[in-house]
C-alpha positions as CSV (number, residue, x, y, z in Angstrom):
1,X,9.9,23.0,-15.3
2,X,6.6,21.6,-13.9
3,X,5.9,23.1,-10.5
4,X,4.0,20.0,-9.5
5,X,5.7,18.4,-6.5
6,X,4.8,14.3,-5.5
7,X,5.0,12.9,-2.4
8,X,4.8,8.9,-2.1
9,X,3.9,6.5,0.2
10,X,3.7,3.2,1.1
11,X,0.3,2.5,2.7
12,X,0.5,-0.4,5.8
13,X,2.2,0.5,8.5
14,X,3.5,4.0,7.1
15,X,0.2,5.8,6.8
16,X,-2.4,3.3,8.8
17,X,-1.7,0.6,11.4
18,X,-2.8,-2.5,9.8
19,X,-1.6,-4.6,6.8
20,X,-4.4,-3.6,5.0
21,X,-4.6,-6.8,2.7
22,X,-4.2,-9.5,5.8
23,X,-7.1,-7.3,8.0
24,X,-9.8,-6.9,5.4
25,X,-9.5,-10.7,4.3
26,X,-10.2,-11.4,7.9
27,X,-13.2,-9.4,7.5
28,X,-14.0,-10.5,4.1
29,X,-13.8,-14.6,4.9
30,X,-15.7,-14.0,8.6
31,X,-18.6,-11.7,7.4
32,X,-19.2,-11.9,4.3
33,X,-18.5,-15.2,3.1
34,X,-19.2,-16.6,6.7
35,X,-16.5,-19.3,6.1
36,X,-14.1,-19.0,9.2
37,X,-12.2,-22.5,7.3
38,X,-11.3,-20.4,4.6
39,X,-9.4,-18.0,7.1
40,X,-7.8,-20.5,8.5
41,X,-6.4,-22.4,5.8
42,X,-5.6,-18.7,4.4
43,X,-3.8,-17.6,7.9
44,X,-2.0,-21.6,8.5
45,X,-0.6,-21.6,4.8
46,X,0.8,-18.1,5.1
47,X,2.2,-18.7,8.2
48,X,4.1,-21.7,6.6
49,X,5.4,-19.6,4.0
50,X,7.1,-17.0,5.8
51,X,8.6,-19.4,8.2
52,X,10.0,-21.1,4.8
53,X,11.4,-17.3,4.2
54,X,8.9,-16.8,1.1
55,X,10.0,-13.4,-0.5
56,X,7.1,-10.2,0.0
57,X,6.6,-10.6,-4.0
58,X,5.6,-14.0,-3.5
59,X,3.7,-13.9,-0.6
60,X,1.8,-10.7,-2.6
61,X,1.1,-13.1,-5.4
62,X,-0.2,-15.6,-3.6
63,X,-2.6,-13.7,-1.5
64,X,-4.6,-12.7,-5.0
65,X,-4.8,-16.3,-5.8
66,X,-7.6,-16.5,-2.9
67,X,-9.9,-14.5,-4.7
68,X,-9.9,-16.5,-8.1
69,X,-13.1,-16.8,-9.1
70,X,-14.7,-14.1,-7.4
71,X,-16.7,-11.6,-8.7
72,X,-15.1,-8.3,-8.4
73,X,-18.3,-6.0,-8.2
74,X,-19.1,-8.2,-4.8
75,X,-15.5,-7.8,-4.1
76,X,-15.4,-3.5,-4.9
77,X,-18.5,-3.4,-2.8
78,X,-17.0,-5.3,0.8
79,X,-13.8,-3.4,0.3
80,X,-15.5,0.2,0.4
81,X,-17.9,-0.8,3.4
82,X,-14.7,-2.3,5.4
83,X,-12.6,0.7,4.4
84,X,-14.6,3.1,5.3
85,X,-15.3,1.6,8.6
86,X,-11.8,1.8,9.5
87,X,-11.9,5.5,8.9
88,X,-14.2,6.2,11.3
89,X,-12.3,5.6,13.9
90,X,-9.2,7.8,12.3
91,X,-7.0,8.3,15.8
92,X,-6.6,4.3,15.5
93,X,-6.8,4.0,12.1
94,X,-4.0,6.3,11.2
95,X,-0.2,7.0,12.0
96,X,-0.8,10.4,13.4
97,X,3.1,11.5,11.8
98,X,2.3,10.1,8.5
99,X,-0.9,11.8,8.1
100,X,0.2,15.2,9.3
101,X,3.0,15.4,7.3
102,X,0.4,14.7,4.7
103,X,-1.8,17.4,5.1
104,X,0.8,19.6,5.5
105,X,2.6,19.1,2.4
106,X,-0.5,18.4,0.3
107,X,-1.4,22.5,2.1
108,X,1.5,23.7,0.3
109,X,1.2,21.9,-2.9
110,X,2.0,18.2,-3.3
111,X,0.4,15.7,-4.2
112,X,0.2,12.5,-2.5
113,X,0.2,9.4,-4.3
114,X,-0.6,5.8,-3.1
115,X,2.1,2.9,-3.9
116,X,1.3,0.0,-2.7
117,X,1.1,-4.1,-3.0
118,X,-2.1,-3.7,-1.6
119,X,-5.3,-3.5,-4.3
120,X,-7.0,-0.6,-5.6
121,X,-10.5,-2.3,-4.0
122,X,-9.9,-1.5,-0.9
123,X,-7.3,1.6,-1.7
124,X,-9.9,4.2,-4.0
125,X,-12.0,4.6,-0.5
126,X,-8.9,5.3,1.5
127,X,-7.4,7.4,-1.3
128,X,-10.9,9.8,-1.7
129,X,-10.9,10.4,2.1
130,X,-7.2,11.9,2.1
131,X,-7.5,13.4,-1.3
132,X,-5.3,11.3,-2.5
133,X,-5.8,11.6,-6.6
134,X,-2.9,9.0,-7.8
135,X,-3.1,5.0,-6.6
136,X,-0.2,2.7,-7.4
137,X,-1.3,-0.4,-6.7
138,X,-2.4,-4.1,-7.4
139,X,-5.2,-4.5,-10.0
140,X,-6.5,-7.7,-10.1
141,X,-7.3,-9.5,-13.5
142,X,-10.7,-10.4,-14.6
143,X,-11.2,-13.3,-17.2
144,X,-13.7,-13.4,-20.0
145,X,-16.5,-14.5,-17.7
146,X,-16.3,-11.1,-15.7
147,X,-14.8,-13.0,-12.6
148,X,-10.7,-12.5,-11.2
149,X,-8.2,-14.9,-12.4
150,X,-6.3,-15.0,-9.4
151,X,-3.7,-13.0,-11.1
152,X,-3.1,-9.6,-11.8
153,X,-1.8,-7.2,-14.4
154,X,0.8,-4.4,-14.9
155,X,3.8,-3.7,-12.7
156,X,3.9,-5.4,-8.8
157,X,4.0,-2.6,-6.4
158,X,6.2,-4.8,-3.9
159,X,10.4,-3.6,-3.4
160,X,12.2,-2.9,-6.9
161,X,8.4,-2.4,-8.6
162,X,7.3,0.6,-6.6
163,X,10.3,2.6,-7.9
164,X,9.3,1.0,-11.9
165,X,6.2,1.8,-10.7
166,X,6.9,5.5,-10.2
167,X,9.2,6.1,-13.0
168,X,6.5,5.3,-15.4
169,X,4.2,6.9,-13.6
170,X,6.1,9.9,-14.0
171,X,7.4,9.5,-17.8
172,X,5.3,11.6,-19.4
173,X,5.2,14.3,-16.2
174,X,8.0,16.8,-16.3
175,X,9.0,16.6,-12.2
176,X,12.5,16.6,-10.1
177,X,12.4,14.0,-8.2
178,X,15.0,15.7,-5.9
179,X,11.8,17.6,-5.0
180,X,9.8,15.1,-4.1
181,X,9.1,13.4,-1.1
182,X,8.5,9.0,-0.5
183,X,7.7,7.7,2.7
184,X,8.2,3.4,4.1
185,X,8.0,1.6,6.9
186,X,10.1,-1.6,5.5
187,X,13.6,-2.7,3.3
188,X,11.2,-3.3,1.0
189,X,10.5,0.4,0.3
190,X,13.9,1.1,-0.2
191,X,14.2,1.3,-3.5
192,X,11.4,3.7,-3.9
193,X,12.7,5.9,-1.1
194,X,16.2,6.1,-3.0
195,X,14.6,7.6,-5.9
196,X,13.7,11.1,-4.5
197,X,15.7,13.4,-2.9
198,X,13.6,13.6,0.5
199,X,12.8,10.4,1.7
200,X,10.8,9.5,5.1
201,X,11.2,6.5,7.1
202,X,8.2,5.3,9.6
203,X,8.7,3.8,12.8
204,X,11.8,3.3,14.9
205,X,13.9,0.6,15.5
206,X,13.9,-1.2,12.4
207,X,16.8,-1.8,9.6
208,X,15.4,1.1,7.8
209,X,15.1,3.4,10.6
210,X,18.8,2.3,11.1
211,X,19.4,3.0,7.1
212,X,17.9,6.3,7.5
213,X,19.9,7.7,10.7
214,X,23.2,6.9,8.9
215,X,21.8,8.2,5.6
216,X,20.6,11.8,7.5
217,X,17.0,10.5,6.3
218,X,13.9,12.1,8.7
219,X,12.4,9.1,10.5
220,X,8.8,9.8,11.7
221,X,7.3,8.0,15.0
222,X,4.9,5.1,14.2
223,X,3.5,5.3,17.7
């Protein structure tokens, strides 16, 4: 049996504050493409679609729509500078839990993996500061002409995908998942936290904190 132990986690709002996505296109629209209309036909239009009840998939999908077009070394480049701003400010930045139970684990052993519905642009910063080797993310599809479609390819990393997302991640890697560890913050994460045998819900007060206290699960503070 392969002795290597995984430990996964959602990203916003389990590891760091923010919704990562929603916060760097803020600083993408504002200061770098110094067009505050396109933030707020971007913020207005999502706000219409979750008071319609638009599903997280959808929502995901339609958030890499906004960046058809654009050219993704321009793209790589704004997501490393506003990433690694946000770490330097790591007692904000962070869910002091979530990254202690990181570094404790990955002390011992483990090894973190990312999986998330954010995209690997603004993930691979985040990802070399915690030593974080494995992303499971959005990657956003580039057409012929070298710029995104809008689209993007593989599995979604949103509810059911994360847990696809694992098991093919893990396919050809000889690992108990009763060994491993998955951490979330949302419903949306259950389906990856019910496929390892120590899962770890973030924050308090939610329906998953409520799934987890009548399931025996440990729930971390997200103060």
């Amino acid at each position: 049996m392969n002795t290597i132990r995984f430990m996964f986690f959602d990203v916003d709002e389990t590891l760091i504050h923010m919704k990562s996505m929603f916060a760097f296109f803020r600083h993408w629209a504002l200061n770098i493409k110094k067009d505050p209309e396109r933030l707020a036909y971007f913020e207005a239009h999502f706000a219409e679609l979750r008071q319609s009840g638009t599903s997280r998939s959808v929502l995901n999908r339609v958030y890499y729509q906004f960046f058809k077009g654009e050219d993704p070394s321009e793209l790589t480049k704004c997501g490393q500078q506003w990433m690694l701003a946000q770490i330097k400010d790591p007692d904000s930045f962070f869910i002091a839990d979530t990254l202690e139970v990181l570094r404790q684990y990955q002390e011992i052993g483990y090894e973190a993996v990312f999986v998330s519905g954010s995209f690997y642009e603004i993930l691979k910063p985040l990802a070399d500061y915690l030593n974080v080797k494995h992303t499971l993310c959005i990657h956003l599809e580039i057409d012929r002409a070298g710029n995104y479609t809008g689209e993007f390819t593989g599995i979604q990393t949103i509810a059911e995908g994360k847990a696809l997302a694992i098991k093919e991640f893990l396919k050809d890697k000889d690992v108990d998942l009763k060994q491993c560890l998955a951490f979330g913050d949302d419903m949306s994460d259950l389906p990856m936290l019910e496929l390892v045998g120590n899962p770890v819900v973030v924050g308090m007060n939610t329906l998953l904190a409520e799934r987890g206290e009548y399931m025996g699960w440990r729930i971390l503070s997200a103060s």
